[in-house]
N, C-alpha and C positions, 0 to 999 in steps of 0.2 A: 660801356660799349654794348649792352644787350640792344639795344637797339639796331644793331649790324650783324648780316646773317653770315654765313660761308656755306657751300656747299662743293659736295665733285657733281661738275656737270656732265661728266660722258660716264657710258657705262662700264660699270667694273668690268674687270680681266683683263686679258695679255691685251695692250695693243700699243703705236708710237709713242701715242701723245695722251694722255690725261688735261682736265683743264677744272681749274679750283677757281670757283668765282666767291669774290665777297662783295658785299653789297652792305651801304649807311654810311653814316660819316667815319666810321673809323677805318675805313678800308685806304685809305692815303696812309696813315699811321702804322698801320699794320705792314704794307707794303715798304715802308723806310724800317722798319724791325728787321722784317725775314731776311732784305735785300742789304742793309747794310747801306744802300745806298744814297746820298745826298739829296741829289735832285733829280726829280722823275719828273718823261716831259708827258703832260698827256699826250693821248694815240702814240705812240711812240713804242716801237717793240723793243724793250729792253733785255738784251742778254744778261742775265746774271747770275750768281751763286746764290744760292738760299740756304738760310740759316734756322737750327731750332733753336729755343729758347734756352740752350745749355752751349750756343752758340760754335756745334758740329753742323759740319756739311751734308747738306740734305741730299742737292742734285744744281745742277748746272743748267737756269731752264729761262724760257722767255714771259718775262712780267709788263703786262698792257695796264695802262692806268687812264679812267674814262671819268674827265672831270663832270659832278651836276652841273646844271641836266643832261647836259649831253651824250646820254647813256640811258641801254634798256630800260633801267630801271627808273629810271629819274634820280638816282641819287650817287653818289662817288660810290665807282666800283672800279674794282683792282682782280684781270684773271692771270691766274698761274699756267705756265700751259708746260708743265714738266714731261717726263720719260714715262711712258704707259707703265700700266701695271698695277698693283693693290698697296705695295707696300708704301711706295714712295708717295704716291698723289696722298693715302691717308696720314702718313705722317707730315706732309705741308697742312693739312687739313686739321690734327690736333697741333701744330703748332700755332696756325691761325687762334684754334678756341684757346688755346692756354694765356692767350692776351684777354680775353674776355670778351671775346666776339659765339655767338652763340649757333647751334646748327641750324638750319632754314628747317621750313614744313616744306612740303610736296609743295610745288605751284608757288613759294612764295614770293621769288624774283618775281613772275610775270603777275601776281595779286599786285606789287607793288610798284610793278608798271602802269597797271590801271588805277590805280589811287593815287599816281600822279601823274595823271592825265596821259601818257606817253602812249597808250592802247586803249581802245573800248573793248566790250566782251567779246562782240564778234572776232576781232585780231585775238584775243584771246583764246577761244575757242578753237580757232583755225590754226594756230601755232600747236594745240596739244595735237589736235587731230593730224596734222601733218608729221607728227614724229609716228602716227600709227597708222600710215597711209596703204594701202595696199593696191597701188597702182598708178601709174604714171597721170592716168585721166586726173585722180583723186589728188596729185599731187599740184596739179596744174589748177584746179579748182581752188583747194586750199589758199596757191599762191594770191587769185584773183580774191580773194574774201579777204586775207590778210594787205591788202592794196585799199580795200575799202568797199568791194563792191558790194556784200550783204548791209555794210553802214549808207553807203548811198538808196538803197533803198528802203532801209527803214525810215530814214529822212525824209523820202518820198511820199511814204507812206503816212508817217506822221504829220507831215505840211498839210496832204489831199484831206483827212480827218480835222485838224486843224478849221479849215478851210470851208469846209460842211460844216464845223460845230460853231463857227464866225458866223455865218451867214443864217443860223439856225437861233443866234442870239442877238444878231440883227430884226431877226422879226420877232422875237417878245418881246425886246426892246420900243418897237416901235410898231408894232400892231397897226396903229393905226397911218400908220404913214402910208405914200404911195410906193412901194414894194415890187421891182419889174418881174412882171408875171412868172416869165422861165425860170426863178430864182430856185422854185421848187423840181423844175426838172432838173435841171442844174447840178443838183446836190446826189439827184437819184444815180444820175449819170456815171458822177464821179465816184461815189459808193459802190454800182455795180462793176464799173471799170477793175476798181481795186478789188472785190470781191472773187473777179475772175479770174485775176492776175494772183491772185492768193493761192485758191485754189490750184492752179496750172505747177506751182512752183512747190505745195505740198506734195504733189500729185508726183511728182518728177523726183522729189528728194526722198519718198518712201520708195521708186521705183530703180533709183541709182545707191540708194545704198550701201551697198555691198562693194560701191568702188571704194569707200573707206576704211568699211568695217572689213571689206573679203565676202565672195560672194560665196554663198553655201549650193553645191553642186553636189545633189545625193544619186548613187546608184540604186535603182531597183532591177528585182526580175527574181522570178522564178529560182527556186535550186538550181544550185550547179550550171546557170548558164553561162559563166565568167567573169562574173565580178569582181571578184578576189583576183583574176587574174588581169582585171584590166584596172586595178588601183595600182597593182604593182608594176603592171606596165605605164603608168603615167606617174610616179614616185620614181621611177627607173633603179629599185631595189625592192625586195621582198620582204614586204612589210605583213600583207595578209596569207593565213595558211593556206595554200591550193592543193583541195584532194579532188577525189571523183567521188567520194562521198558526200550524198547531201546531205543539205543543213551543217556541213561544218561551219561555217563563220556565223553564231548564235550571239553576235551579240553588232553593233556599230561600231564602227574605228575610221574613226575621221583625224585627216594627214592632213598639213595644209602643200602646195604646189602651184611653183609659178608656170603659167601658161599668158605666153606671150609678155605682154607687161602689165599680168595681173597675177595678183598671188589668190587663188582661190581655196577655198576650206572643200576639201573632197572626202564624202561620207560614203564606206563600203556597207549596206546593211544586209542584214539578213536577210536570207532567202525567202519567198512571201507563200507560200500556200498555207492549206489546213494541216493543222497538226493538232495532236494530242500531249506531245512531250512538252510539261511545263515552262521549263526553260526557253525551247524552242519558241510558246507563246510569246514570250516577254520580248525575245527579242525581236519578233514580227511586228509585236505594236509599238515597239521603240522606233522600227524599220518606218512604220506609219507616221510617226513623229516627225522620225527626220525627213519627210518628203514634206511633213504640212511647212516644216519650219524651213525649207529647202527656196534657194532662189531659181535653180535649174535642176531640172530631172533628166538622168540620162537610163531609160526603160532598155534596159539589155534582153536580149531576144534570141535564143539560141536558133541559127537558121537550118541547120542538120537537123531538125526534127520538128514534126508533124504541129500546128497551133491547137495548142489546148486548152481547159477551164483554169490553167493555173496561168497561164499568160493573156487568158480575158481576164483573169482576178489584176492582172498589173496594168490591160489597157484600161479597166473600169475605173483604177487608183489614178493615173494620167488624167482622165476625162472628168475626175474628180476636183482636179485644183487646175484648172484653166486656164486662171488668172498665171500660172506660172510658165517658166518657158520651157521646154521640153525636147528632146532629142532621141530618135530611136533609135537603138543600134544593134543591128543586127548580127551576132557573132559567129564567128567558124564558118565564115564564108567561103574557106578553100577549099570547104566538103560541099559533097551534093546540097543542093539547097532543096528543103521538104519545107520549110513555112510559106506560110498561103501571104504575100505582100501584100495581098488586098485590102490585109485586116489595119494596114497602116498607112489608107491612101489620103488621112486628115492632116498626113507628117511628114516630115523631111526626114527619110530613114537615111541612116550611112552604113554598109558594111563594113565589117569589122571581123577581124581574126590574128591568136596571137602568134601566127607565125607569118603573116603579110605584113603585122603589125597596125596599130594605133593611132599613125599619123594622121588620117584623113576624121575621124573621130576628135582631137587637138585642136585642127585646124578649123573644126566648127564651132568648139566650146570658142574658141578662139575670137572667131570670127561674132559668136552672141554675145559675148565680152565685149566687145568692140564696139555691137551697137549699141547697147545698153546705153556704154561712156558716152556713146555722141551728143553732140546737142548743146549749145551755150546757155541754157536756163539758169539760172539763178536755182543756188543747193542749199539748203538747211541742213546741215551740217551734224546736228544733236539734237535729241528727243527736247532738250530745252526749249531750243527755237522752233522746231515745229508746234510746240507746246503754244507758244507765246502768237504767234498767227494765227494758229487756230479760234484760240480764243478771239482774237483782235475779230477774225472775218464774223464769228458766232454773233459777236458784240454787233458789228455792222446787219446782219440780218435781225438782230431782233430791235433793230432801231428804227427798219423798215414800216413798221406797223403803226407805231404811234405817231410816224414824219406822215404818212398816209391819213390816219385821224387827225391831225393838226395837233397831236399831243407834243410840242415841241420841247416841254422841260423834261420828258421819257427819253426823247429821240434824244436831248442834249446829255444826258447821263450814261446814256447806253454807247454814244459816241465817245464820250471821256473815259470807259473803259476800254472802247478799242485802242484808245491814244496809249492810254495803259500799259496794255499788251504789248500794243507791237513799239513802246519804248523800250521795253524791258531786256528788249535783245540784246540793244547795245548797252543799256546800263540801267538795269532792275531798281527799283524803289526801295526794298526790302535789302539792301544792300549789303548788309554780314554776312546775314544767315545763307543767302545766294551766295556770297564771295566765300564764304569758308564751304561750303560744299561743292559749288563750284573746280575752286582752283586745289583743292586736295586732292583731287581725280590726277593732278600734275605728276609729273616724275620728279624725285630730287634735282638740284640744281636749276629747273627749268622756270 
């Protein structure tokens, strides 16, 4: 029976339901052991008692039986869906192995949905990412790529390649034949076409990232302007220490919080001027770190006091990473206001103070969240597939050169590496060594 795995597919601790999946051919057999029962119909929710192998009662739970193929995996699987908690799901779990059914690896259900045919990598990929979605956009995305949509275009993509590297072995082939003239525009057409299309949708999936992974939204500003006190107002508990003494917060502490229907990773850094005190250094250029590695900067700005070198020191850092998105906010707005707004007419400032409260500061992060998601592009999803376009488009440009020289068995080589590439999305060449590194990133049972 090592050939049948078992694993618990939900995650440990208190909850209703636990669910024990087994997967191979011994999962029917197994399931007439525990169950005691005769006849199991597949799909079929079976109420029943389960038994350990010293034939005591385990728990009183519901057993589904999914005949091959017609199941995730491709192959007979049998899930436990017993009474939550640790003890009871792992003890159906060593009574499973005490038959000789063995524990799964990370990923290994869904490796063995793909190696029988039941999924490509793309669904693959999109199922892991989906259990660590950090946003409704990012979920909806997910769903469309698990449908097929990143596999329909690599199809696409592979045909239009295909299709150039046809018509590019038609003429060594036949050289001297009569050859319709456009054949050569033709080819260029369809190359640039895809090269643009490539580009557009890398461009979009390093700019949307963060709907998956969580976007990273770092505070800066000056000592003591409120930072510390405006993580704690958006955590709505007292996570960072708030004194009137600057430089207390000397180091990052980054909280993750949902805003709206995005969970965002929110970084409090240290306060940014010159200093002498060692420590204080380190954690200014860790402060510097977390803005380069930041998806949104929100530049807190004390508005009770006069604009100085230490707040040109935070707009100079702003003005510094452009490319990112940015938000000013101006704090203790219920006090006289002494900063000069002038100095922020490149930005959309919000006031802000912690006794008016936070809201309208939320409702902007909120509101940049929002566009970010918009847009139905086509998402790459993992460093993999970005990985794998990349190359494909590289391949198409340097194929350019020699299709222009008439060096057609260059141009033909340099194309069957893009084919390559952008096969490898849905199902890499190298095949193990992808698939065991790949699908171990998996969580148990999945």
């Amino acid at each position: 029976m090592h050939n049948s795995i078992a694993a618990i597919a939900t995650a440990h601790g208190v909850s209703s339901i636990s669910i024990i999946r087994v997967s191979g051919e011994a999962a029917l057999e197994i399931a007439h052991k525990i169950s005691h029962l005769e006849k199991i119909t597949p799909r079929h929710a079976h109420l029943t008692s389960l038994y350990n192998k010293q034939n005591d009662l385990i728990d009183h739970a519901i057993m589904i039986y999914f005949a091959a193929p017609h199941s995730f995996t491709g192959e007979e699987i049998v899930e436990f869906q017993c009474h939550g908690g640790m003890i009871v799901a792992q003890e159906i779990l060593d009574t499973i192995t005490s038959y000789g059914v063995r524990l799964a690896e990370p990923g290994e259900f869904s490796k063995r949905a793909f190696l029988n045919g039941k999924i490509d990598l793309t669904e693959a990929e999109a199922i892991s990412k989906l259990i660590e979605a950090k946003s409704v956009d990012a979920a909806k995305i997910l769903a469309r790529q698990m449908k097929g949509e990143l596999k329909e275009f690599v199809n696409e993509s592979r045909d239009a390649l295909l299709k150039s590297l046809a018509y590019s072995e038609v003429m060594i082939d036949y050289a001297e034949e009569d050859i319709p003239d456009d054949i050569m525009e033709n080819i260029v057409k369809q190359l640039d076409e895809l090269t643009g299309k490539i580009e557009k949708i890398v461009d979009a999936s390093h700019r949307r990232r963060g709907l998956i992974e969580g976007f990273k939204v770092a505070i800066i500003g000056k000592p003591n302007v409120g930072k510390s006190s405006l993580l704690n107002a958006l955590l709505s508990y007292d996570r960072a220490i708030v004194s009137e003494v600057a430089g207390t917060t000397r180091d990052t502490i980054e909280e993750q919080v949902r805003i709206g229907s995005h969970i965002i990773r929110l970084v409090d850094t240290a306060g940014i001027r010159e200093s002498e005190d060692t420590i204080e250094k380190i954690g200014i250029e860790r402060s510097i770190a977390s803005v380069e590695d930041s998806d949104i900067i929100i530049a807190l700005f004390d508005g009770s006091r006069v604009f100085d070198d230490e707040d040109e020191k935070i707009l100079s850092i702003v003005n510094d990473f452009q490319d990112k998105h940015c938000i000013v906010a101006i704090n203790k707005s219920d006090l006289e206001l002494k900063l000069n707004r002038n100095k922020f007419e490149a930005f959309d400032s919000i006031e802000v103070s912690a006794k008016k409260g936070f809201e309208k500061l939320t409702a902007g992060i909120e509101n940049l969240l929002n566009g970010i998601g918009e847009g139905e592009e086509l998402m790459l999803i993992s460093a993999r597939q970005i990985e794998a376009v990349t190359l494909a488009k590289n391949s198409i440009i340097e194929a350019r050169i020699p299709l222009i020289d008439g060096e057609l068995e260059f141009f033909s080589y340099h194309l069957q590496e893009a084919v390559k590439a952008i096969s490898s999305i849905s199902k890499p060449y190298d095949s193990e060594e992808i698939l065991d590194k790949m699908f171990g990133e998996f969580c148990l049972g999945k």
